[in-house]
C-alpha positions as CSV (number, residue, x, y, z in Angstrom):
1,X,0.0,0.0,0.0
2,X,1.5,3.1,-0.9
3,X,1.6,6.0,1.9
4,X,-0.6,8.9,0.9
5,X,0.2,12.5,0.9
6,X,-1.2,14.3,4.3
7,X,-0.7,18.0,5.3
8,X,2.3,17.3,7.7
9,X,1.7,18.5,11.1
10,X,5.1,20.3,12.8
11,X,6.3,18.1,15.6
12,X,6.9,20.8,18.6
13,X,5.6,22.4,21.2
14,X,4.4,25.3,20.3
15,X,2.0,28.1,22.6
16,X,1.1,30.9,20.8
17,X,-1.3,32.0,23.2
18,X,-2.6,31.8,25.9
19,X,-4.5,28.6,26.5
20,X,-7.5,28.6,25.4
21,X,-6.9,31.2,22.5
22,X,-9.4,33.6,21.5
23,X,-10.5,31.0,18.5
24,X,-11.5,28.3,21.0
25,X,-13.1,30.7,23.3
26,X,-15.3,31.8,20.7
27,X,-15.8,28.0,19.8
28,X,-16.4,27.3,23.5
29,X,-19.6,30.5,23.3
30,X,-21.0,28.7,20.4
31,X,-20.7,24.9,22.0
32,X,-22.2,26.1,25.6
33,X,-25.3,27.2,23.0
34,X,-25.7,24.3,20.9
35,X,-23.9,21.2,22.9
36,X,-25.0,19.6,25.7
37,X,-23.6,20.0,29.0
38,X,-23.2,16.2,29.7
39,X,-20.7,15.9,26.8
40,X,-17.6,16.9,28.5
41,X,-14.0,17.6,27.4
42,X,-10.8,17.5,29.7
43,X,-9.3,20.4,27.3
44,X,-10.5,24.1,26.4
45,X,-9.2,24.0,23.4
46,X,-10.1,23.4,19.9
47,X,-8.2,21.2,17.8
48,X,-8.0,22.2,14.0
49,X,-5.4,19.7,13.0
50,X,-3.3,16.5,14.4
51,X,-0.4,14.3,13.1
52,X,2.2,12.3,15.1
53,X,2.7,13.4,18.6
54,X,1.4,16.9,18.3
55,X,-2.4,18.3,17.9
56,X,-2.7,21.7,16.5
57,X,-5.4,23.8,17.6
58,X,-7.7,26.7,16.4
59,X,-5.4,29.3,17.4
60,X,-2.0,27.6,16.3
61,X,-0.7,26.2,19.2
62,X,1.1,23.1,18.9
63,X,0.2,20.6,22.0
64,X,2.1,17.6,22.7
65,X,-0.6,14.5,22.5
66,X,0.0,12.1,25.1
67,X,-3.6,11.3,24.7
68,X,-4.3,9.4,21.5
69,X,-7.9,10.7,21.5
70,X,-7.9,8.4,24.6
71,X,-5.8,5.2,22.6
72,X,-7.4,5.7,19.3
73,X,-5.0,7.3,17.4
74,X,-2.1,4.4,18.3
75,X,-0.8,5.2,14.5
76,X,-0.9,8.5,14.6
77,X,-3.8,10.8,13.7
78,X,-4.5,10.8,9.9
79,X,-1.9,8.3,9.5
80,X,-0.8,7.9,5.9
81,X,-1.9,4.7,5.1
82,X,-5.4,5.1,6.7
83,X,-5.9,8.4,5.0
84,X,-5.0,6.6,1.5
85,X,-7.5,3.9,2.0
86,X,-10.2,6.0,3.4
87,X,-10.1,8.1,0.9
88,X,-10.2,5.1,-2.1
89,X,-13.1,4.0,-0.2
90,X,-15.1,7.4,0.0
91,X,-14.9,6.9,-3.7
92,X,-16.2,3.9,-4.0
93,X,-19.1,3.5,-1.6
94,X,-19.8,5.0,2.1
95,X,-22.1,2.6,2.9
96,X,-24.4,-0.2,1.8
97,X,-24.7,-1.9,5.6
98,X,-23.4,-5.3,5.5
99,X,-26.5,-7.1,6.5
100,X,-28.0,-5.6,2.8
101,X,-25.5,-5.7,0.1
102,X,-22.0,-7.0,1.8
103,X,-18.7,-5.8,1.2
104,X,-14.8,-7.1,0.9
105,X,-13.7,-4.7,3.1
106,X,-15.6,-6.2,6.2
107,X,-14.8,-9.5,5.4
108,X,-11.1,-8.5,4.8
109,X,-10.6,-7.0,8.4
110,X,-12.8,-10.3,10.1
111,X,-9.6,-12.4,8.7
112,X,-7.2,-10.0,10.4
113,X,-8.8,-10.4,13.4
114,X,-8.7,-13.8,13.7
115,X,-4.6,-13.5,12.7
116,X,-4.2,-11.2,15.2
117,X,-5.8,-11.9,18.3
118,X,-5.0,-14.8,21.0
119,X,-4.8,-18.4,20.2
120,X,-4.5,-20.7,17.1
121,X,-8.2,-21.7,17.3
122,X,-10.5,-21.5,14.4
123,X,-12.7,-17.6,15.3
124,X,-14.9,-15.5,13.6
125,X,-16.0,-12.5,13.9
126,X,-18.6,-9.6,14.1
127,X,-18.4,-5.8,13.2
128,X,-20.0,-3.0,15.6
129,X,-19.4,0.8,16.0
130,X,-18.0,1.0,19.6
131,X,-16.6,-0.7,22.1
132,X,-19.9,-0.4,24.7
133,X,-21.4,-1.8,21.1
134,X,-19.0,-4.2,21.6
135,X,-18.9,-5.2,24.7
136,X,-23.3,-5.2,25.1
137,X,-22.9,-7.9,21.9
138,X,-20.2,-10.5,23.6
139,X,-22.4,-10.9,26.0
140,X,-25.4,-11.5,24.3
141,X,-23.5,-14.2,22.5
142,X,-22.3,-16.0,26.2
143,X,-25.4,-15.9,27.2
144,X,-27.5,-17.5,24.0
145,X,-24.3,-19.6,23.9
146,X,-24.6,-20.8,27.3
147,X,-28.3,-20.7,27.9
148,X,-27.4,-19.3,31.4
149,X,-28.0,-15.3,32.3
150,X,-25.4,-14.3,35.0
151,X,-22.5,-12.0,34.4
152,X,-19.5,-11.6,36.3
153,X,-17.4,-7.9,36.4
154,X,-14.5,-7.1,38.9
155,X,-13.8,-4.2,41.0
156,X,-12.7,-0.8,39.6
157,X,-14.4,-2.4,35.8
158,X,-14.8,0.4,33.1
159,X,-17.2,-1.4,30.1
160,X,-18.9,1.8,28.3
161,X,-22.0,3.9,29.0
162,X,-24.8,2.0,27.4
163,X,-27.4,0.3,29.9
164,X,-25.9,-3.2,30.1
165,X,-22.1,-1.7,30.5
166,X,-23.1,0.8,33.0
167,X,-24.1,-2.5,35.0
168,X,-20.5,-4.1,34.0
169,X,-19.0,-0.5,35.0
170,X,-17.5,-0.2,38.6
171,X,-17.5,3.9,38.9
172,X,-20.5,5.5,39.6
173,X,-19.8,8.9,39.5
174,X,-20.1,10.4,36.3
175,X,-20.9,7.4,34.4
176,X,-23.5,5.4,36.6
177,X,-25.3,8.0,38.7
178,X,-28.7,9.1,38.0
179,X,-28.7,6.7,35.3
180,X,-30.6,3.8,36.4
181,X,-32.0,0.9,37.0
182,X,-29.4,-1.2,35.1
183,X,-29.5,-4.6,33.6
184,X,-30.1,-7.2,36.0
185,X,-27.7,-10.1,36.7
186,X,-24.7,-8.8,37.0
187,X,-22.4,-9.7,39.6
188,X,-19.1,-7.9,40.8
189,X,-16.1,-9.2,42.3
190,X,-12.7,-8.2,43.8
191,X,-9.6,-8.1,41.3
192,X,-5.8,-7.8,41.6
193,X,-4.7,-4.3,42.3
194,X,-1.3,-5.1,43.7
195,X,-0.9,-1.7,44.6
196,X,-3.7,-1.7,46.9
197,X,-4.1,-5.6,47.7
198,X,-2.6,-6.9,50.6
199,X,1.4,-6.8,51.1
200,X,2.3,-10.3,49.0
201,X,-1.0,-11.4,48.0
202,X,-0.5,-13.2,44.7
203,X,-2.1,-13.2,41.2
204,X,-3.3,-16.8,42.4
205,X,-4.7,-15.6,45.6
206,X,-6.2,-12.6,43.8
207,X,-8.1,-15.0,41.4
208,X,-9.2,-17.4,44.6
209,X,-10.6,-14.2,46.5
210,X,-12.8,-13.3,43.1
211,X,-13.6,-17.3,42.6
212,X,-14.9,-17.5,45.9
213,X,-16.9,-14.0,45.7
214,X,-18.8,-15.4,42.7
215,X,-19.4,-18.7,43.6
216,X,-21.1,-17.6,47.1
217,X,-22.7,-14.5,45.1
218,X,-24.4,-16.6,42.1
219,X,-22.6,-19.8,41.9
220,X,-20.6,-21.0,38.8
221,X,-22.9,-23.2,37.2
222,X,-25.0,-20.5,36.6
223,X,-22.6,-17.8,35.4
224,X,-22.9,-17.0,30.8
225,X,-19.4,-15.1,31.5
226,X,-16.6,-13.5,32.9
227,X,-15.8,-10.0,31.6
228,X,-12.6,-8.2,32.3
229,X,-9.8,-6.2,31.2
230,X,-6.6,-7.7,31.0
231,X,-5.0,-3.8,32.2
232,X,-8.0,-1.9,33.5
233,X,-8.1,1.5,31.7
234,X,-10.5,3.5,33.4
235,X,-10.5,2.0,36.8
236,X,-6.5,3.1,36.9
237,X,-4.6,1.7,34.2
238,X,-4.3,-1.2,36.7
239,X,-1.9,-4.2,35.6
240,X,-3.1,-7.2,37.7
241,X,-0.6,-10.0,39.2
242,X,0.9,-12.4,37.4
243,X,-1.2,-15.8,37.5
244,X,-4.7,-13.8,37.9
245,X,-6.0,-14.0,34.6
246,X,-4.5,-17.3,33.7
247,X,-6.0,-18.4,37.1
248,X,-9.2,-16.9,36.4
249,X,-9.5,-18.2,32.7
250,X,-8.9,-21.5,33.8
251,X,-11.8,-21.4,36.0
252,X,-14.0,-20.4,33.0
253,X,-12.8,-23.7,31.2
254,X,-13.7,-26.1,33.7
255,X,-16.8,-24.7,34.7
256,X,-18.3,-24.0,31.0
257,X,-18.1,-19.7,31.3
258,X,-17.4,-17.5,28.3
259,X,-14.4,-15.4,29.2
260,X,-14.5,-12.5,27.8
261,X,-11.6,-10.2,27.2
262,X,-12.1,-6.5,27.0
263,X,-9.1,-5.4,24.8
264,X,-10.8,-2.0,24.1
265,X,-8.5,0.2,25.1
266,X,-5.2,-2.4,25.5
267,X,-5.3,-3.5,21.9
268,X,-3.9,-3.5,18.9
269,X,-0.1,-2.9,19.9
270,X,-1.5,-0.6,22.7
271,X,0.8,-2.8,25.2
272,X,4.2,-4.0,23.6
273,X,1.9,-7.2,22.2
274,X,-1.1,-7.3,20.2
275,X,-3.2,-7.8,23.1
276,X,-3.0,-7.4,26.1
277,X,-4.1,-11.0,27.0
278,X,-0.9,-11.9,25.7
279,X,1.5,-10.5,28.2
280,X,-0.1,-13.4,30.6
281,X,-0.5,-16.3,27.8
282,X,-4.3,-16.3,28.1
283,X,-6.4,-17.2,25.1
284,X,-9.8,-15.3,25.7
285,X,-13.0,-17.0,24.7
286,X,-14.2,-13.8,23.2
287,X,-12.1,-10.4,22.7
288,X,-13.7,-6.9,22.4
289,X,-11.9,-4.4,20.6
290,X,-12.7,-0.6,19.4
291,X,-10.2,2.6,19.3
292,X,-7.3,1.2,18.4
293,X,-8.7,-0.6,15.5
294,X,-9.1,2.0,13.2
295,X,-7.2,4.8,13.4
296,X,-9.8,7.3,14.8
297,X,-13.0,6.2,12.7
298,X,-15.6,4.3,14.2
299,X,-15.2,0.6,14.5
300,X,-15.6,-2.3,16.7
301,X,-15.6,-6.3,17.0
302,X,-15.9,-9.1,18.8
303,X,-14.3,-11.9,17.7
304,X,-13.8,-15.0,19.3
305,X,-14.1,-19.0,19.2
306,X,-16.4,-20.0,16.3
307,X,-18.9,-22.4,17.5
308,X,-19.1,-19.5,20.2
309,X,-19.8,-17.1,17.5
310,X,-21.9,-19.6,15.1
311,X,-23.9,-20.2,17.9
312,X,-26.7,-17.3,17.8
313,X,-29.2,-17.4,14.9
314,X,-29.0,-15.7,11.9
315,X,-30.2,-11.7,12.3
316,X,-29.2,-12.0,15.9
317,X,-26.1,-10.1,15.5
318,X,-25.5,-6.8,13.4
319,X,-26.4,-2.8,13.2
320,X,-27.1,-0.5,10.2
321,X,-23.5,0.7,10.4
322,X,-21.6,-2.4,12.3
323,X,-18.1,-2.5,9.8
324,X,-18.9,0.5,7.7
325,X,-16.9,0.3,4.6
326,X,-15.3,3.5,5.0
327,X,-14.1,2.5,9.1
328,X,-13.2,-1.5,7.6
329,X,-10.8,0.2,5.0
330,X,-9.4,2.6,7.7
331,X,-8.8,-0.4,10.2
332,X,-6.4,-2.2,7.1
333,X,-4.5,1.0,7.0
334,X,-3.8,1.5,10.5
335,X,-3.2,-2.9,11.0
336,X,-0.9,-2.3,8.1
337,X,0.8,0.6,9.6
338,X,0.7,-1.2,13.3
339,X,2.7,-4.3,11.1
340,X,4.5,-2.1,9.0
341,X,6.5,-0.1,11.1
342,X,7.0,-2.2,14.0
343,X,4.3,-0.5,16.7
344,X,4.7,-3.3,19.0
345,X,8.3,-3.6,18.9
346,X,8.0,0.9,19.4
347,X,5.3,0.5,22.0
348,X,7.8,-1.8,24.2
349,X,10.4,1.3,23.6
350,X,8.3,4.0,24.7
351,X,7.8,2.3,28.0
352,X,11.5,1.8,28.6
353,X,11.9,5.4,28.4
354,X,8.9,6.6,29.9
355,X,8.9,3.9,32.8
356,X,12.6,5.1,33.3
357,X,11.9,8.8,33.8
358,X,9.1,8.3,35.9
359,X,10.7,6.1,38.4
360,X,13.7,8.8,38.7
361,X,10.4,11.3,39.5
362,X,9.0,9.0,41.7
363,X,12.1,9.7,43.7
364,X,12.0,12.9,44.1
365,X,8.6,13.5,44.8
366,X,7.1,11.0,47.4
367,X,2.8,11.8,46.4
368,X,3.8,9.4,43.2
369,X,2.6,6.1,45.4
370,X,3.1,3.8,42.1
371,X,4.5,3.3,38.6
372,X,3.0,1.2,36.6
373,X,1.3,-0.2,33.1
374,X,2.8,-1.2,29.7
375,X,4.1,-0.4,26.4
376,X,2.3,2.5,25.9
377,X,-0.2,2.7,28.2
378,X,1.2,3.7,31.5
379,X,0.4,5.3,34.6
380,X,1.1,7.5,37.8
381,X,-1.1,6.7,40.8
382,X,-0.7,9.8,42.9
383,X,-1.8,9.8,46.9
384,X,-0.9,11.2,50.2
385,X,2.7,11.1,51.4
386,X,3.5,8.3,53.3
387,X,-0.2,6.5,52.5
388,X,-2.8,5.0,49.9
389,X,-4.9,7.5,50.6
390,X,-5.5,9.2,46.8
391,X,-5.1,12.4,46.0
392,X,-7.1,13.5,43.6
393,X,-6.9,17.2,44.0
394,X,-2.9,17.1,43.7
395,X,-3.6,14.4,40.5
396,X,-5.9,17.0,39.0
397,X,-3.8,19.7,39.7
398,X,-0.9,18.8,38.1
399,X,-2.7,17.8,35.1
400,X,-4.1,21.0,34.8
401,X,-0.7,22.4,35.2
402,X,0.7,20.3,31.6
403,X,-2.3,21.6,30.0
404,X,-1.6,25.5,30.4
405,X,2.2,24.5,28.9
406,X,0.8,22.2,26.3
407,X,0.9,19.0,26.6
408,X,-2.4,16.5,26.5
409,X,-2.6,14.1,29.3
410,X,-5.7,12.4,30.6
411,X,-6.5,11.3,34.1
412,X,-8.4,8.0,35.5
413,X,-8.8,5.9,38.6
414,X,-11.9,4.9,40.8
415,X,-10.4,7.4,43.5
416,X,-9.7,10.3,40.4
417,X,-5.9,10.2,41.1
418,X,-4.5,8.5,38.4
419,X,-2.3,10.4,35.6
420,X,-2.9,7.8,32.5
421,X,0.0,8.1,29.7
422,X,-1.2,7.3,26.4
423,X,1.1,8.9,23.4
424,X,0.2,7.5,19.6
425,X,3.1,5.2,18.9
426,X,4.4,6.9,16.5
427,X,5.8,9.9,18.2
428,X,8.9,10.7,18.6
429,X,11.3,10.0,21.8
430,X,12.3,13.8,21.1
431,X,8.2,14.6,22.3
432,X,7.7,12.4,24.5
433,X,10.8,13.2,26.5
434,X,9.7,16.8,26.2
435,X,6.2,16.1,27.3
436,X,7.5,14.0,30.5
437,X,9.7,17.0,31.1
438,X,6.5,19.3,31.8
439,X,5.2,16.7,33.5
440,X,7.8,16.6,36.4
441,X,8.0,20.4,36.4
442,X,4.2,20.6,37.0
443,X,4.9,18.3,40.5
């Protein structure tokens, strides 16, 4: 596939003005008038273009990204190869939907998935638009798969916004509250969070403690599925200990549950691997995936074993847009990009130096309780000197503080104290170094 021509983005940091510039206040007037409030944003300003590291907004700044568009953009925004093959596309056809008159394009990135994702069993799989689209349809499938109705989430759980994954979805506050009733049978159990589990407590004993909860909460034999992320994004960018999910997928096995990886946000080379699920050697019975997939269009899957997948009638799965032609073409560019130019092999670099300058901060400034995450998807758990106790006013402080000099970072976390690093792969050490410079001097 031969790269396309894209207006080239400079890769600095650049502040024109003061931040937000006049531009986005005057876009801020008109959004307070036609948007609504519930729709927020963690920036004031208004982005006008984005390539690389480095979003350029309405006024000219130059920001450093360490955002992704919160790990969409892993190959960059307007990557190159995904412009070239949207724009063929758009020529072509926008849309037919699939479930009408089908499409190469959708069958195309179905065979990639099955390359891509854990284990060397035959899988299938089907297109959605999000990963709460997703996530809602993996279920459906454990369950008419199974014939049983109970679903199992952990602790500190971030599934989407949608009815049945606000009931999968730990946090309450802004995502659950006023929002209900929500699905019924769903059941919720401790994970691993070695940095706030017991002093030694093993991936093993983790897994026993969550066993235990669901078998006394619901009992196994009843259970459709497990659903988890392999690194918890919005609950903290939490890595669990080694031997949980391998303890907990082997539990599934034997007692006939659907695990059900959701590789949403820890996808597609997010990690240093593939998956995330691979870091631990599990093979997932399903995998949910979105953002990362397509290189900021909408797209989203589930693909998994195939008698799993083969087993709900015909018409029981799909959408009007699931694997729009135009988002199945930009998912090939951005996989061939991801293969191309070595993300995963880059991803495992950018964590080396990142990991490295934030353990040297760590140091020097004791509120930084814990270091942790992989490849690219990292993160700063900040609390009270000396204690667990989060601190989520110093967390959004400082987060604040890299915004006013530039630089894009998100925060997460049950407890709102969580810095989450997310930079597309493709920028440069130069940036990122630069961005993890403002980042110490806002502590």
């Amino acid at each position: 596939m031969t790269a396309a021509v894209t207006t080239q983005v400079p890769q600095r940091r650049e502040i024109k003005t003061a931040l937000p510039g006049p531009r986005s206040q005057e876009l801020a007037a008109r959004r307070t008038a036609a948007v609504a409030q519930g729709v927020g944003s963690v920036m004031p300003v208004y982005a006008a273009r984005a390539g690389s590291g480095v979003i350029e907004d309405v006024d000219g700044n130059l920001l450093i990204d360490l955002g992704s568009g919160i790990a969409v953009t892993t190959v960059g925004s307007s990557a190159p190869r995904v412009v070239e093959a949207v724009q063929r596309q758009v020529a072509d056809l926008t849309h037919t939907c699939f479930m009408i008159s089908p499409y190469e394009g959708y069958i195309e990135v179905c065979e990639r998935l099955a390359e891509l994702t854990p284990g060397d069993h035959a899988k299938k799989s089907a297109l959605f638009n999000s990963g709460a689209e997703a996530v809602e349809n993996a279920v459906k499938i454990a369950r008419y798969a199974t014939g049983r109705q109970a679903i199992v989430a952990v602790d500190h759980a971030y599934h989407g916004r949608t009815n049945l994954t606000m009931a999968l979805t730990a946090k309450a506050m802004p995502y659950k509250k006023g929002f209900g009733p929500f699905a019924s049978d769903i059941y919720r159990v401790p994970t691993s969070y070695p940095f706030r589990d017991p002093e030694g407590m093993t991936g093993e004993q983790a897994a026993a403690r969550a066993i235990l909860a669901a078998e006394k909460a619901v009992g196994a034999s009843d259970i459709a599925a497990l659903v988890i992320e392999p690194i918890q994004g919005e609950g903290g960018f939490i890595v669990p200990a080694p031997g949980f999910l391998a303890a907990l997928a082997d539990w599934c096995t034997k007692n006939g549950i659907v695990f059900i990886a959701d590789e949403v946000q820890s996808g597609f080379a997010r990690t240093g691997a593939w998956f995330a699920s691979d870091h631990e050697g599990v093979v997932p019975d399903l995998v949910t995936t979105a953002k990362g997939i397509a290189g900021g269009l909408p797209l989203a899957a589930v693909t998994g074993r195939a008698e799993l997948m083969d087993s709900v009638h015909g018409g029981g799965l799909g959408g009007t847009y699931g694997g729009n032609p135009v988002a199945c073409a930009a998912a090939l560019g951005a996989i061939e990009t991801m293969k191309s130019d070595g993300l995963v092999e880059r991803a495992k670099a950018i964590e080396t130096l990142a990991v490295g300058r934030l353990r040297e901060l760590q140091a020097r400034v004791p509120a930084i309780g814990d270091i942790r995450g992989r490849g690219g998807m990292l993160a700063v758990e900040i609390v009270k000197p000396g204690t667990l106790e989060p601190d989520a006013e110093l967390t959004a402080a400082v987060a604040k503080k890299c915004h006013e000099q530039g630089v894009v970072i998100l925060t997460c976390g049950t407890y709102g104290n969580v810095i989450r690093l997310l930079p597309p792969l493709v920028i440069s050490d130069e940036l990122l170094t630069e961005g993890l410079d403002v980042l110490a001097a806002a502590f």
